[in-house]
C-alpha positions in Angstrom: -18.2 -14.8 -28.5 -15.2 -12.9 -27.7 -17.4 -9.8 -26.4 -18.9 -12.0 -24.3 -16.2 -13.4 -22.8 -14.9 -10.0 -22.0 -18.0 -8.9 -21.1 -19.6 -11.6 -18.6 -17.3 -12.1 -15.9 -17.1 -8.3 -15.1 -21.0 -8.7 -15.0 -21.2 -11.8 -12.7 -19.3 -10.2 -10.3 -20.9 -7.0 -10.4 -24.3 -8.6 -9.6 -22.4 -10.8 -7.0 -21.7 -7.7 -5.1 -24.7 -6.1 -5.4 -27.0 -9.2 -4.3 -24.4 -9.5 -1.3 -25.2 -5.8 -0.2 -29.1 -6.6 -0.5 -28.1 -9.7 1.6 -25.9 -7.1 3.8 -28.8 -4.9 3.9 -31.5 -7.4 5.3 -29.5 -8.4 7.9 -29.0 -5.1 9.3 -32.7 -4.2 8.6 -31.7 -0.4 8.9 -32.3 2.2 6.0 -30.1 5.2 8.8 -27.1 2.5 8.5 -27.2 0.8 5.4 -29.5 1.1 3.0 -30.7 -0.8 0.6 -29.2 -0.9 -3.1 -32.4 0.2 -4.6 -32.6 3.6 -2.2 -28.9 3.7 -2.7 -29.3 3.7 -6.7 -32.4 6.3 -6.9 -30.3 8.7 -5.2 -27.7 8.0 -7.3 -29.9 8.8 -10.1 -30.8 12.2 -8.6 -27.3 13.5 -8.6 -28.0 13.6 -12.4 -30.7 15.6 -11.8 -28.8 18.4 -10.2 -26.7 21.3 -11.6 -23.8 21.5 -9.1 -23.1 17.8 -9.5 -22.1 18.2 -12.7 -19.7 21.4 -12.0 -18.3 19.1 -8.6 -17.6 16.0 -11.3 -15.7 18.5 -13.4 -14.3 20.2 -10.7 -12.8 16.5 -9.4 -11.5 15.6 -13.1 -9.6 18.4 -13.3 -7.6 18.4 -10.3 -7.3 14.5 -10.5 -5.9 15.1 -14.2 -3.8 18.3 -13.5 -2.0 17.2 -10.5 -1.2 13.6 -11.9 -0.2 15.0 -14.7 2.2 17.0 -12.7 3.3 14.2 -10.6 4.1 11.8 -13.4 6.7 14.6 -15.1 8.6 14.9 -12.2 8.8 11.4 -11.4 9.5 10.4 -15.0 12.7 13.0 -14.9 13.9 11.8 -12.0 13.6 7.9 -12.6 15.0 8.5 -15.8 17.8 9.7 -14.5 18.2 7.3 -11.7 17.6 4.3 -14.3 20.5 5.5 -16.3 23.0 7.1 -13.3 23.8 4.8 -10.5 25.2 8.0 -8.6 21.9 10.0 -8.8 19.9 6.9 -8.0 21.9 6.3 -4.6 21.6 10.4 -3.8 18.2 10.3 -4.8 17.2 7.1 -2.6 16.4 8.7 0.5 14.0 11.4 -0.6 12.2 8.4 -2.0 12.0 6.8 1.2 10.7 9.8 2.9 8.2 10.5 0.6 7.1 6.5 0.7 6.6 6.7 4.6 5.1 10.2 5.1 1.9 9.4 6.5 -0.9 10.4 4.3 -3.0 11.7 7.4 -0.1 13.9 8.4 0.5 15.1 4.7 -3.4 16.3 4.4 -3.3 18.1 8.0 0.1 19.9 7.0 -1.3 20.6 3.4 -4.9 22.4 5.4 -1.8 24.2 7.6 0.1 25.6 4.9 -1.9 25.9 1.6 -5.4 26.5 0.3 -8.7 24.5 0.4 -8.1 24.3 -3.4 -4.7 23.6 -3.6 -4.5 20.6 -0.7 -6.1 18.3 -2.6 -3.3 18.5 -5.0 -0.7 18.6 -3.0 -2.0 15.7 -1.5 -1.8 13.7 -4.5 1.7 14.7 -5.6 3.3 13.7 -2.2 1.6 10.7 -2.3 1.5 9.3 -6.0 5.0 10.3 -6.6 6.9 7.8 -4.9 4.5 5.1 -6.7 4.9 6.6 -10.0 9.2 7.2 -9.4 9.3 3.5 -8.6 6.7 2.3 -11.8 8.9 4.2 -14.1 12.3 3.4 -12.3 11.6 -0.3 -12.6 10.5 -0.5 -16.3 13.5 1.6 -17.0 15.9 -0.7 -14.7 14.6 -3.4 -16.0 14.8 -3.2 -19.6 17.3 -5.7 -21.8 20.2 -3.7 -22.4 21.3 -6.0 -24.9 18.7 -4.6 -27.8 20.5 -1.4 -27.0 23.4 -2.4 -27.8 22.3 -4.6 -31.0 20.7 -1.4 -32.1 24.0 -0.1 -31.8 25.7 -2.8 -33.7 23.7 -2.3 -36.4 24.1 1.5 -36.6 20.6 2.1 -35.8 20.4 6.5 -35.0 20.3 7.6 -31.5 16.8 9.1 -32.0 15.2 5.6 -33.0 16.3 4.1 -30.0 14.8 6.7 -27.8 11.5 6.6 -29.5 11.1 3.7 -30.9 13.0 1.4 -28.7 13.2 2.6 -25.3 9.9 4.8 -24.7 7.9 2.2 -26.6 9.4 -0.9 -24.3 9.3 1.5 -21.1 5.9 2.5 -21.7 4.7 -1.0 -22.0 5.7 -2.4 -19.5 4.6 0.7 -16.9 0.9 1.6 -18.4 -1.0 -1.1 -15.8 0.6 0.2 -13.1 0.1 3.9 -14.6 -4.0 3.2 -15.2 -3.7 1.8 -11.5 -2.2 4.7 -9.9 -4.4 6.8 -11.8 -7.6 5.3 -10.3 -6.1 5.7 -6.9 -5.2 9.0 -6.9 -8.8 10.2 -7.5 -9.6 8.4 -4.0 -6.2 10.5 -2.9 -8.3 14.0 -4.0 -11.6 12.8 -3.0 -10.2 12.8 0.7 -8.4 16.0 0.3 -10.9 17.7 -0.5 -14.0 16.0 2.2 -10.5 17.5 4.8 -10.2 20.8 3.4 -13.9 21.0 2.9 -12.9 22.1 -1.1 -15.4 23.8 -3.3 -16.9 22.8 -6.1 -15.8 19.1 -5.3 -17.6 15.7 -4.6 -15.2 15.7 -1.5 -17.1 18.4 0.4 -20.5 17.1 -1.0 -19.5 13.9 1.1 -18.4 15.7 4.0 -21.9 17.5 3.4 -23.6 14.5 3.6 -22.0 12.8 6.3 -22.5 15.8 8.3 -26.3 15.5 7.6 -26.3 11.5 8.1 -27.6 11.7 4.9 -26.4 7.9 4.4 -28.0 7.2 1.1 -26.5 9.8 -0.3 -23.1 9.2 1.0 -23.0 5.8 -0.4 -24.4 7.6 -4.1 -21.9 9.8 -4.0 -19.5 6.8 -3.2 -20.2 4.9 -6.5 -20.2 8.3 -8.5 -17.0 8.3 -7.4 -16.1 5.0 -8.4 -17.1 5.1 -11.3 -15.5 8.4 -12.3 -12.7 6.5 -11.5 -13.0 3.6 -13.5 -14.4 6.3 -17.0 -10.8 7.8 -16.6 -9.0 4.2 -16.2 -10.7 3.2 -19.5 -10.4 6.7 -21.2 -6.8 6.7 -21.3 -6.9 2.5 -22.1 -9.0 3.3 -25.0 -7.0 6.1 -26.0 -3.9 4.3 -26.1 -5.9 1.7 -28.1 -6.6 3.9 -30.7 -2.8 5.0 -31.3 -1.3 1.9 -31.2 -4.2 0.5 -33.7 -3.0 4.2 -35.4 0.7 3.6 -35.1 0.4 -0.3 -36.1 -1.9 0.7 -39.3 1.5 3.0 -40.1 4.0 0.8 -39.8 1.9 -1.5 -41.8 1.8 0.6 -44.5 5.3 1.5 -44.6 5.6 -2.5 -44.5 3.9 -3.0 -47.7 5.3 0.5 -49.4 8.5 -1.3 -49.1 7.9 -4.7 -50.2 6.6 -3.3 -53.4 
């Protein structure tokens, strides 16, 4: 019953859309402009069928992982430090600012100016995702109730607990929506740097290919392959944070009953 529940809704809406794009698709009565979901999903299927695809979905993984992996140290350093150093959160306010209203257009011509067609795409993504994730991690840190800090102090517990057992744990909850949100974004953020710098080995330039062709059909396939790499790395890193918190939980469990006996 509770599968279910989890499970229908996302379903219902899923078909909603799709019958609203057959709907879409009669209306328009055009295969060149919009074609219909059943063309659009056997050329979906034919991207499996093809060798490069595979080495473009890696290709897109990798840069999406690498440069938010990047992005999220430095911003975690520096909101750390702002969250606990009024002084550094002032000096460091402005450079915030200028990241936030850099205009992503102007960031991906400068970035096809000044670096490579396999480096933009990540640049790209840094300048953009880094005032997001600054301001995730600066909030949950700002927003934390000092007073368990100081009750932890009160009752002697060691500096090295609090860190990671108190604060990380508390910080972490409270930013990991926002950091599976971000993290879906910024392969849209790559995806365009790479259709504008016309990247190798990348669903980006297979777009661009595409569009170039007014191969529609496959535009829109490449589209949901897209989307849905998307949503596999959203739910990868949910489900592995499942699994070590069910890990850590089964731990402290133990420890639970090891001292109770």
């Amino acid at each position: 019953m509770k599968i279910a529940k989890k499970i229908l809704p996302p379903m219902i809406s899923l078909s909603a859309v799709i019958a609203a794009l057959y709907i879409v698709s009669s209306i328009i009565n055009d295969e060149f402009v919009f074609p219909s979901p059943t063309i659009i999903f056997g050329e979906f299927l034919s991207l499996f069928g093809k060798t490069y695809f595979y080495t473009e979905l890696w290709g897109d993984i990798v840069r999406t992982v690498i440069s938010f992996a990047i992005s999220f140290l430095f911003s975690a350093v520096f909101a750390v430090l702002a969250g606990v150093n009024e002084t550094f959160e002032r000096a460091f306010y402005p450079i915030t600012v200028i990241f936030r209203s850099i205009p992503t257009m102007s960031v991906i011509l400068w970035c096809l100016i000044a670096l490579k067609a396999d480096k933009s795409p990540s640049a790209v993504s840094f300048i953009v995702t880094f005032p997001m994730l600054y301001s995730a991690i600066f909030g949950a840190v700002k927003n934390r109730d000092k007073k368990l800090d100081e009750m932890a102090k009160v009752f002697g517990v060691k500096r090295s607990d609090r860190i990671f057992k108190m604060i990380i744990p508390d910080v972490w909850k409270r930013l990991f929506p926002q950091f599976c949100a971000i993290l879906s974004f910024n392969v849209k953020l790559i995806v365009a740097g790479e259709a504008l710098a016309y990247t190798g080995n990348s669903l980006g330039r297979e777009l661009k290919i595409a569009n170039a062709n007014f191969e529609t059909a496959k535009l829109l396939a490449l589209s949901v392959a897209i989307i849905l790499l998307a949503v596999f790395l959203e739910l990868t890193v949910k489900g592995v944070a499942a699994v070590i918190r069910r890990i850590k939980n089964g731990r402290d469990r133990k420890r639970i009953i090891q001292a109770l006996r």
